[in-house]
N, C-alpha and C positions, 0 to 999 in steps of 0.2 A: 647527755650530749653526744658523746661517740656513738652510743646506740643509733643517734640521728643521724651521724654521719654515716654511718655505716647503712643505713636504709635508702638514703637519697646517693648515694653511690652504689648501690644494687639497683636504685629505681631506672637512673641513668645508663648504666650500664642495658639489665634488661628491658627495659621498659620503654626504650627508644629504638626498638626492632619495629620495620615495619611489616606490616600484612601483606603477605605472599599477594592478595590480589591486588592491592597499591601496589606495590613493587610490578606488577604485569601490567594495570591499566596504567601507569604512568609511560611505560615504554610501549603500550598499545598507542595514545596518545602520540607518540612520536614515529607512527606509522611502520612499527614492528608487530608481527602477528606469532599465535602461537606455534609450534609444530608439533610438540610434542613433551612429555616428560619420563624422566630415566628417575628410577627407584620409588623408593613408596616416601609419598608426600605426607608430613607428619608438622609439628610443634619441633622449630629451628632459635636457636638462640643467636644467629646473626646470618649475615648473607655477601656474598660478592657476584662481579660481574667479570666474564671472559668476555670481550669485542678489540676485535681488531678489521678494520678496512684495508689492511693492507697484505694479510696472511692469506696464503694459497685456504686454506683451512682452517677449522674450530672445532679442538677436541671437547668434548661436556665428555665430563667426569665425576661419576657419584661413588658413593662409597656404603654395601650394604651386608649388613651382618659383618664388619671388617672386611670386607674383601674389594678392592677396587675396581671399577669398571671403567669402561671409556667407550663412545664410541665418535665417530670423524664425523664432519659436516665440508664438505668442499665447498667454496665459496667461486663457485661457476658463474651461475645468473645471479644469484642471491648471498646478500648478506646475512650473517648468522653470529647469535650471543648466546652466550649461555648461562645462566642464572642459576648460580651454588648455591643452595642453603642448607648450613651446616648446622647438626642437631646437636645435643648432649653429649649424647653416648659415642661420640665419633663420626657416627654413620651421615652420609650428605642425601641429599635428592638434586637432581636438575630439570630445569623446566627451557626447553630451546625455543628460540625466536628466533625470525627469519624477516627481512624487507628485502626488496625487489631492487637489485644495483642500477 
């Protein structure tokens, strides 16, 4: 019995990550396009999202070989998200979007 529990709470845990390209067609779908991605895209154990309409700016920040990076996205004409996905071993990648203000 805890055996069980202990599989259906790992299942839960990982097993409810979605696919990096769900995670992009569904915000494509919301009329966000790519622009680009920071660090090397790999096998992520969860994910988050940077968006704000209201910030001068969107830092997308990855994380490779331990070392962090960042860089700026000014929000001029265009609005811009940044989509962390965070691996195992520490290291993150990001993948930026951008829609037309």
């Amino acid at each position: 019995m805890r055996n069980i529990v202990l599989f259906l709470g790992l299942f839960i845990i990982f097993g409810c990550t979605p696919e990096k390209e769900d995670v992009i067609r569904e915000w494509n779908e919301k009329g966000w396009k790519k622009v680009g991605t920071h660090g090397v895209e790999r096998e992520f154990i969860r994910q988050g999202t940077l968006i704000s309409e209201q910030a001068q700016a969107i830092e997308a920040s990855w994380i490779e070989k331990g070392e962090r990076k960042t860089k700026l996205y000014k929000q001029d004409s265009h609005y811009y998200l940044a989509l962390r996905f965070f691996c195992s071993d520490g290291d993150e990648f990001a993948i930026v979007m951008k829609k037309r203000k």
